[in-house]
C-alpha positions as CSV (number, residue, x, y, z in Angstrom):
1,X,0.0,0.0,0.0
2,X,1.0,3.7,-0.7
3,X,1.5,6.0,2.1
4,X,2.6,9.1,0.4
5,X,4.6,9.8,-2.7
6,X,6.3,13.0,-4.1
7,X,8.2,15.0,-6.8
8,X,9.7,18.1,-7.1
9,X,11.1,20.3,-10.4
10,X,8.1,18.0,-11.6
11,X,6.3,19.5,-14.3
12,X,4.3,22.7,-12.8
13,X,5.1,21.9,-9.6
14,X,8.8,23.6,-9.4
15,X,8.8,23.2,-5.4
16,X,7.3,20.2,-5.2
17,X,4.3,18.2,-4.4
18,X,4.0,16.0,-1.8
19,X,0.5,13.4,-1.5
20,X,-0.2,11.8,1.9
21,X,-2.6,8.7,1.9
22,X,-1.2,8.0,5.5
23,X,-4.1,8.3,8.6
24,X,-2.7,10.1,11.8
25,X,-4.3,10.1,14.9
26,X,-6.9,12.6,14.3
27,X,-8.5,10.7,12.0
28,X,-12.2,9.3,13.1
29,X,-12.1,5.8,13.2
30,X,-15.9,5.9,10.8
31,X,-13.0,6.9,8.1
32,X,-10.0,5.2,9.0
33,X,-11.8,1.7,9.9
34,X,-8.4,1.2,11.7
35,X,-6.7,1.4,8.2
36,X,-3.1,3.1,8.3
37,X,-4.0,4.7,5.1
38,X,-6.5,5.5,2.9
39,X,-7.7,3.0,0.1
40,X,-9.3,6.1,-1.9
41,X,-8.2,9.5,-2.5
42,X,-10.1,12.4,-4.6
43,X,-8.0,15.2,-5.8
44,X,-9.6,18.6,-7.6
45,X,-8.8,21.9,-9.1
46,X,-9.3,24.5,-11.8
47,X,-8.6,22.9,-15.0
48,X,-5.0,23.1,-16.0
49,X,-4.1,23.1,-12.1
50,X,-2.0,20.3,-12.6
51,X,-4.6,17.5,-10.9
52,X,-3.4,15.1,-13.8
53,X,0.3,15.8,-12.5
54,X,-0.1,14.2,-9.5
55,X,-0.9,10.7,-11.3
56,X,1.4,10.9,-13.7
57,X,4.0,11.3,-11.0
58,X,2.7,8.2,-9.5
59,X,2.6,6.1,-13.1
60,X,6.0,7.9,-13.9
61,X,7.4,6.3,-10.5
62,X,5.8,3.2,-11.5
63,X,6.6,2.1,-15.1
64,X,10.2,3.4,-13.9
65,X,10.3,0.8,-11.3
66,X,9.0,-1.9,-13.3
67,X,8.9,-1.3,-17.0
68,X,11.9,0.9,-18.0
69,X,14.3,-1.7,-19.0
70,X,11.9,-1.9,-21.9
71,X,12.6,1.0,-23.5
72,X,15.7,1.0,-25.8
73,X,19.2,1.9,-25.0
74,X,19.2,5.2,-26.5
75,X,15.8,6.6,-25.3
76,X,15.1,9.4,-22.9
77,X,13.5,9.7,-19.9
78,X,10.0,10.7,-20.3
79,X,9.7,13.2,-18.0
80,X,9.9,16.8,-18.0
81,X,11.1,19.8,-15.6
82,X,9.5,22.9,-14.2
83,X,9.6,24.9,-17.8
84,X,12.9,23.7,-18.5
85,X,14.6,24.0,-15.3
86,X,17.8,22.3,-15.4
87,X,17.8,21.3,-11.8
88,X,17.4,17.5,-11.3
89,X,13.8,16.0,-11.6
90,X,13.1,14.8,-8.2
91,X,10.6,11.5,-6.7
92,X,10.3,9.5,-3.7
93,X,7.6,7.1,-3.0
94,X,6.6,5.4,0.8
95,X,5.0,2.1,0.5
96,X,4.4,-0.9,2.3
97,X,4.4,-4.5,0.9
98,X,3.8,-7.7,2.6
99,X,4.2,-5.8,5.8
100,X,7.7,-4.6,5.2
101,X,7.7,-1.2,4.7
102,X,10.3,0.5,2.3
103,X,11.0,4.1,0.8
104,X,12.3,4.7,-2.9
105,X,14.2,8.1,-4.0
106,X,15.1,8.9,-8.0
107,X,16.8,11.9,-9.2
108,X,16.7,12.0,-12.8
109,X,16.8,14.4,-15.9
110,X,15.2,13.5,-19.2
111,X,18.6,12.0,-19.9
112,X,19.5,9.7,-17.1
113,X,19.0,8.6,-13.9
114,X,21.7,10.6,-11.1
115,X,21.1,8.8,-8.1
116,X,18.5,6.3,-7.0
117,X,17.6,4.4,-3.6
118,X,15.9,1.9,-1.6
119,X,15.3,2.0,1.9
120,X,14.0,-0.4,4.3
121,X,12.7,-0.3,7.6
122,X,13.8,-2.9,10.1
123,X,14.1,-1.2,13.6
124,X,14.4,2.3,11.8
125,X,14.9,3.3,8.0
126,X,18.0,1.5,7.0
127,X,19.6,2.6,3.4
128,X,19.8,-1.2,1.8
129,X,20.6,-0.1,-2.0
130,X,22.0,3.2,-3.4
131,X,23.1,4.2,-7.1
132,X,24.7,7.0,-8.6
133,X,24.5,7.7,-12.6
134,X,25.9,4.0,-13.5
135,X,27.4,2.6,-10.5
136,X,26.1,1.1,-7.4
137,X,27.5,3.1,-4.5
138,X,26.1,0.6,-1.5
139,X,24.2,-2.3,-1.3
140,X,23.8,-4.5,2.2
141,X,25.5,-8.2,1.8
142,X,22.0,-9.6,0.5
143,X,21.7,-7.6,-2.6
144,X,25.5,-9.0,-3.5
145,X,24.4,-10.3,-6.8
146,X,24.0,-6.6,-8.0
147,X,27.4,-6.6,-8.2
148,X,26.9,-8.7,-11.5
149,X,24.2,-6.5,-13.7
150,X,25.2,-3.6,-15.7
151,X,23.2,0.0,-15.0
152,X,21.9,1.8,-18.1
153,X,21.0,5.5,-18.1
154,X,17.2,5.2,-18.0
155,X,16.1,1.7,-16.5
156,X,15.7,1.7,-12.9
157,X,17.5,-0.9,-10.7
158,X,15.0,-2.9,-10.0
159,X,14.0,-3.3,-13.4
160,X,17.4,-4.0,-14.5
161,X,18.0,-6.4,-12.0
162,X,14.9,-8.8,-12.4
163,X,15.7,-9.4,-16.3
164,X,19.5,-10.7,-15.2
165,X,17.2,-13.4,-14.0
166,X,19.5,-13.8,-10.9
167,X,18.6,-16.6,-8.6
168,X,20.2,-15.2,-5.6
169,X,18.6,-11.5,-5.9
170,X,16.6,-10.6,-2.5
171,X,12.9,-11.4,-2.7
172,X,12.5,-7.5,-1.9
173,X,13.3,-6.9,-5.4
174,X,11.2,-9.0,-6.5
175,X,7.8,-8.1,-4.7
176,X,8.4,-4.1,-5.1
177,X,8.7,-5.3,-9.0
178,X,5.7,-7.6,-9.2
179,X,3.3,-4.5,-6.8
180,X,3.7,-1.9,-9.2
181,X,3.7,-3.7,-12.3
182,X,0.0,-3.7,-11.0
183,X,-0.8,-0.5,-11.3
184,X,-3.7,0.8,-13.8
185,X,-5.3,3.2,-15.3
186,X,-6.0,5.9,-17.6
187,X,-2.6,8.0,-17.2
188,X,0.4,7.4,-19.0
189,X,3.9,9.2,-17.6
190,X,2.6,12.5,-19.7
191,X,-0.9,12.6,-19.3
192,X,-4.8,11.1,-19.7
193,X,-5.3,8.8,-22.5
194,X,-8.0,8.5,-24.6
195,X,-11.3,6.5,-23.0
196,X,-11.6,4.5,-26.3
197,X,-8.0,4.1,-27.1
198,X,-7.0,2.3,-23.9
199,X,-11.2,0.4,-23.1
200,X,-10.9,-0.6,-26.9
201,X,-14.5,-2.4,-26.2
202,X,-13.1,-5.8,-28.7
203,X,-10.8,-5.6,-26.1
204,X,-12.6,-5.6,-23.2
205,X,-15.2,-7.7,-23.7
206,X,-12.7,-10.7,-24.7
207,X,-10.9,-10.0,-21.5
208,X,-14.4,-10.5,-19.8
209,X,-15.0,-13.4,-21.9
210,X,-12.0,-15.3,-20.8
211,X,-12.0,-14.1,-17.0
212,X,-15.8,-15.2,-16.1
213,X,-15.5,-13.6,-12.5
214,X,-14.6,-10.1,-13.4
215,X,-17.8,-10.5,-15.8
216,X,-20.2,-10.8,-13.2
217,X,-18.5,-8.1,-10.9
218,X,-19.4,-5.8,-13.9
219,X,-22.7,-7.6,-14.1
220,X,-23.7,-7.0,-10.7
221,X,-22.6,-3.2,-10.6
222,X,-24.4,-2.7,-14.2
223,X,-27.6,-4.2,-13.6
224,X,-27.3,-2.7,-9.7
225,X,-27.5,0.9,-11.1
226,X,-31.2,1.1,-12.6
227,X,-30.3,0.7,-16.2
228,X,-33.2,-1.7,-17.2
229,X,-30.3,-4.3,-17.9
230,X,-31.1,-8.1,-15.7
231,X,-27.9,-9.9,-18.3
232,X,-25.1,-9.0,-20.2
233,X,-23.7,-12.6,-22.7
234,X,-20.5,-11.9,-24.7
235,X,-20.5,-14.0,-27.5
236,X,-17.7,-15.7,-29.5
237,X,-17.6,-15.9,-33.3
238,X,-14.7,-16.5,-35.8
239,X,-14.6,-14.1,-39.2
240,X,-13.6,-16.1,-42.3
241,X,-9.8,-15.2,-41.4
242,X,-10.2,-17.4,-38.6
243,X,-9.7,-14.4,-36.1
244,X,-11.8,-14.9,-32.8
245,X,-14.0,-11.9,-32.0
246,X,-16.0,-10.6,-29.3
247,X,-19.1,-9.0,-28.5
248,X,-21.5,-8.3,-25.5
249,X,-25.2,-8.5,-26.0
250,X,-27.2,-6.6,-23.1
251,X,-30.9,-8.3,-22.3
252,X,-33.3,-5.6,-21.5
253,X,-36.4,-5.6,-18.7
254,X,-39.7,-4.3,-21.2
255,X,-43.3,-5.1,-21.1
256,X,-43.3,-5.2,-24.2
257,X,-43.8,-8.6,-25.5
258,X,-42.8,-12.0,-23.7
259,X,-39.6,-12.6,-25.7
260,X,-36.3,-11.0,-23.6
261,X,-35.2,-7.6,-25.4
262,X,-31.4,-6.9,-25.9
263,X,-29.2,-4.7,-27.6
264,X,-25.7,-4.2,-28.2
265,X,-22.8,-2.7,-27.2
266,X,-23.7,0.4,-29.7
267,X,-27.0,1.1,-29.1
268,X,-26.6,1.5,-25.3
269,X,-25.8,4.9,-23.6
270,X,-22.7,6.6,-23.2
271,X,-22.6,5.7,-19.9
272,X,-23.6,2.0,-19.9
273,X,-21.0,1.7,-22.7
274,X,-18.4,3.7,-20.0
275,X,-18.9,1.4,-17.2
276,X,-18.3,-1.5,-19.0
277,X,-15.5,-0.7,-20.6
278,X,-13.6,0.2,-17.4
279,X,-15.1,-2.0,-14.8
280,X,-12.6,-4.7,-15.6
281,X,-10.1,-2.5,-14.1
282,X,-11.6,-1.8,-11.3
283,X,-12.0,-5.5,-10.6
284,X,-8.3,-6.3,-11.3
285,X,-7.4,-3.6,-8.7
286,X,-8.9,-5.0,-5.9
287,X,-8.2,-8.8,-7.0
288,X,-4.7,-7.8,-6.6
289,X,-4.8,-5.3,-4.2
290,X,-3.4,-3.3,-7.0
291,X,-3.4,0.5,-7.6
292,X,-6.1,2.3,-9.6
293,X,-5.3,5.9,-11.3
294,X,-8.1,7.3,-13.3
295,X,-8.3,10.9,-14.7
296,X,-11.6,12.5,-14.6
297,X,-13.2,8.8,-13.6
298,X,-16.5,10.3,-13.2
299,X,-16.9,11.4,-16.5
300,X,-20.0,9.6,-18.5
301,X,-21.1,8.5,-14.6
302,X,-24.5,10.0,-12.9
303,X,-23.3,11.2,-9.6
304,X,-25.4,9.1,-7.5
305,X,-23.2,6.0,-9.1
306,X,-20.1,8.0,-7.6
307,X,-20.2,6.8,-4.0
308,X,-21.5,2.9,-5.4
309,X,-18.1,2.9,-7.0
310,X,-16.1,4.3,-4.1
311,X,-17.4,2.3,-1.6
312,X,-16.1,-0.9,-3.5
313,X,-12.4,0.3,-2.3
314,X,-13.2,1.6,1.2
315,X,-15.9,-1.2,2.2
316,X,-13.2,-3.7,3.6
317,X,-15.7,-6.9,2.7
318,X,-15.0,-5.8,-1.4
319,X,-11.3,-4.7,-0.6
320,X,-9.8,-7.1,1.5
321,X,-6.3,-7.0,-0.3
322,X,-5.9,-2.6,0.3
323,X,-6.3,-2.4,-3.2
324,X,-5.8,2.0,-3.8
325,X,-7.9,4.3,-6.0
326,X,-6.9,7.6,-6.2
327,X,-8.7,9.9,-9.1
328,X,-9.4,13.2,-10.1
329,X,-12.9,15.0,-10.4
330,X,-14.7,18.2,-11.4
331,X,-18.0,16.4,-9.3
332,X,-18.3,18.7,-6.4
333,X,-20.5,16.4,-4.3
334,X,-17.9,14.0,-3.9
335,X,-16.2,16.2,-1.8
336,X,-18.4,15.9,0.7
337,X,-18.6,12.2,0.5
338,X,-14.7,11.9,0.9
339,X,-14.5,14.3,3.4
340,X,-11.3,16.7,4.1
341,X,-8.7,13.6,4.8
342,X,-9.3,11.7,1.9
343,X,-9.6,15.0,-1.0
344,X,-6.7,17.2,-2.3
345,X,-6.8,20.7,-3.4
346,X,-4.4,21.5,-6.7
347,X,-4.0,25.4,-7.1
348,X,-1.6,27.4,-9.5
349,X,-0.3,30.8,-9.3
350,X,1.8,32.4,-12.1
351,X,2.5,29.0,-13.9
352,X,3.4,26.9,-10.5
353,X,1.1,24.4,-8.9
354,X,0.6,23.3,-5.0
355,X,-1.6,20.8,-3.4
356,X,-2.8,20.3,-0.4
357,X,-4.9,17.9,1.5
358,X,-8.3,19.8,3.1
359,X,-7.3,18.8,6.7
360,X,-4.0,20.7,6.3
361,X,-6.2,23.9,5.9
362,X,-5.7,25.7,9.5
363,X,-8.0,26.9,11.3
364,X,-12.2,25.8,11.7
365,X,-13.0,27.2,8.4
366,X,-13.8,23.1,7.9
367,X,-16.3,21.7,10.0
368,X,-18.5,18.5,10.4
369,X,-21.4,20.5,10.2
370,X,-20.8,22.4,7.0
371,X,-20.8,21.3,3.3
372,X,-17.1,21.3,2.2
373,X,-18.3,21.5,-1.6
374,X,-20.2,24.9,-0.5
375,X,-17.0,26.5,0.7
376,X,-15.4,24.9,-2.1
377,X,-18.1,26.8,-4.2
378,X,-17.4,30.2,-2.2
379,X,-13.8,30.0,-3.5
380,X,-12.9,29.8,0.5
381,X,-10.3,26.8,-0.6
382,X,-9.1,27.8,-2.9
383,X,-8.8,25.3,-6.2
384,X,-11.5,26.5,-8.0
385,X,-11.0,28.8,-12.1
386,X,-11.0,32.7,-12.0
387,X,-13.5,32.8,-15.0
């Protein structure tokens, strides 16, 4: 699980941003549920506030971690500075895996990595790896088989490590590796991607074809949300090239006639056609107790479907494995339903961006008895576009 995550020089956020998911004390247990940290996390702002910024830095962290021995030798980084500052590009992420909790530093340029570093915490935080530009500079006597890999320029060390295919190399490796080559979404390192380039439908509905379960978890929510829809059946047919293909087929509640009614996949709304392209996500996310980063998810969703959705990561029964959702939103009423420890604020001012979680606001200015998405309204928190 994430417990906070940071960059700084990061895009518009030349200072830095730093994103707690971490509960303190202060925290009702009705929200906490004695959870160390928080399995959802709403963030909002003006448009071009740099909401998106914040999960790209956690999918940039990510992919680096676990996919950037992928990209070819000669690449770049894909990541970009504060308008061009030439000041290192700077990330740290706090996390916890199989109760062993661990902290990861990179300081990068779009050229190549400058130092990175893993932490561990035994009895305190204990440095167990740390690399500068091409060279390992420590490692503790279990990560001795590093000694044998060569470092490139823009793969991480972890990543770099795991395709030597090294028996001996430290399970820690190996886990940190394998959690965030779980994480999904609709972000890439620079931004959101299109809806209908990364749900491709043909897509989807084969992947719901072959995994049966995460079917009827879409089913369930689908026909749960007063659409008129009691069964969705994805057929399997073969075109006269032999290539397999897919298709749902929704079955309709009418009075009209005895025979069932369907339709397909095109000739329901927008937004049964949006939920069932990216439910299958939200289902691998909490089969693997996974993280979840969607871009303006409630966008084709009526608002009353907001909290059904979020409640599948903070109702413990449907997220028994911490599975982590955090999005961004232009819905104001979720803002009340999160609450001021589980929603960000993302502000600019000439060209840089801040964030800050609600709770951090001082003062009583937010109280139990007032509507946060009213103040938000008043322009009293700031995060909201001078039109």
């Amino acid at each position: 699980m994430i417990y906070s995550f940071g960059a700084k020089n990061y895009f518009s956020f030349k200072e830095g941003l730093e994103v707690s998911l971490e509960f303190n004390s202060k925290v009702p247990k009705n929200i906490s549920n004695t959870r160390k940290t928080s399995p959802v996390l709403g963030i909002k702002g003006a448009n071009a506030s740099g909401k998106t910024r914040i999960l790209t830095a956690l999918k940039f962290i990510s992919n680096f971690i676990c996919c950037s021995f992928g990209d070819d030798v000669d690449d770049g980084i894909s990541v970009k500075s504060f308008f061009g500052n030439p000041s290192p590009i700077e990330f740290y992420i706090d996390f916890s895996i199989l109760d062993v909790r661990y902290t990861y530093e990179l300081s990068v340029t779009p050229k190549c990595v400058l130092r990175e570093a893993l932490y561990k915490k035994i009895s305190r935080k204990t440095l167990i790896i740390e690399r500068k530009k091409n060279s390992i500079k420590y490692r503790t006597s279990d990560f001795a088989a590093l000694d044998l890999i060569t470092l490139r320029d823009n793969a991480s060390i972890i990543d770099t490590a795991l395709q030597y295919s090294i028996k001996e190399l430290a399970d820690d490796l190996k886990n940190i590796h394998a959690y965030f080559n779980q994480a999904r979404g609709n972000v890439s390192d620079l931004g959101l991607i299109e809806d209908r380039t990364i749900y491709d439908h043909a897509r989807v509905s084969e992947y719901y074809y072959k995994t049966p379960a995460s079917l009827e978890f879409t089913k369930k929510i689908i026909t749960n949300s007063d659409l008129g829809i009691k069964d969705i059946v994805i057929h399997k047919t073969v075109d006269e090239s032999g290539n397999k293909k897919y298709f749902p087929v929704f079955h309709h509640d009418t009075l009209i006639g005895p025979e069932a009614k369907w339709l397909t996949y095109w000739e329901e709304s927008d937004g049964t056609a949006a939920l069932y392209r990216r439910l299958f996500q939200y289902w691998a996310a909490l089969e693997t107790g996974g993280l979840l980063l969607l871009d303006e998810f409630d966008t084709n969703y009526h608002p009353a479907l907001l909290p059904q959705i979020l409640d599948l990561f903070i109702n413990e029964k449907t997220n028994p494995k911490h599975a982590q959702l955090l999005f961004t939103s232009h819905n104001l009423d979720i803002m009340d339903y999160l609450g001021k420890y589980r929603t960000y604020l993302v502000s600019k001012e000439d060209g840089e961006s801040f964030c800050y979680r609600l709770d951090e606001i001082p003062g009583d200015i937010i109280r139990n008895d007032r509507s946060i998405s009213g103040l938000y309204r008043e322009g009293k928190l700031g995060g909201v576009p001078k039109l």
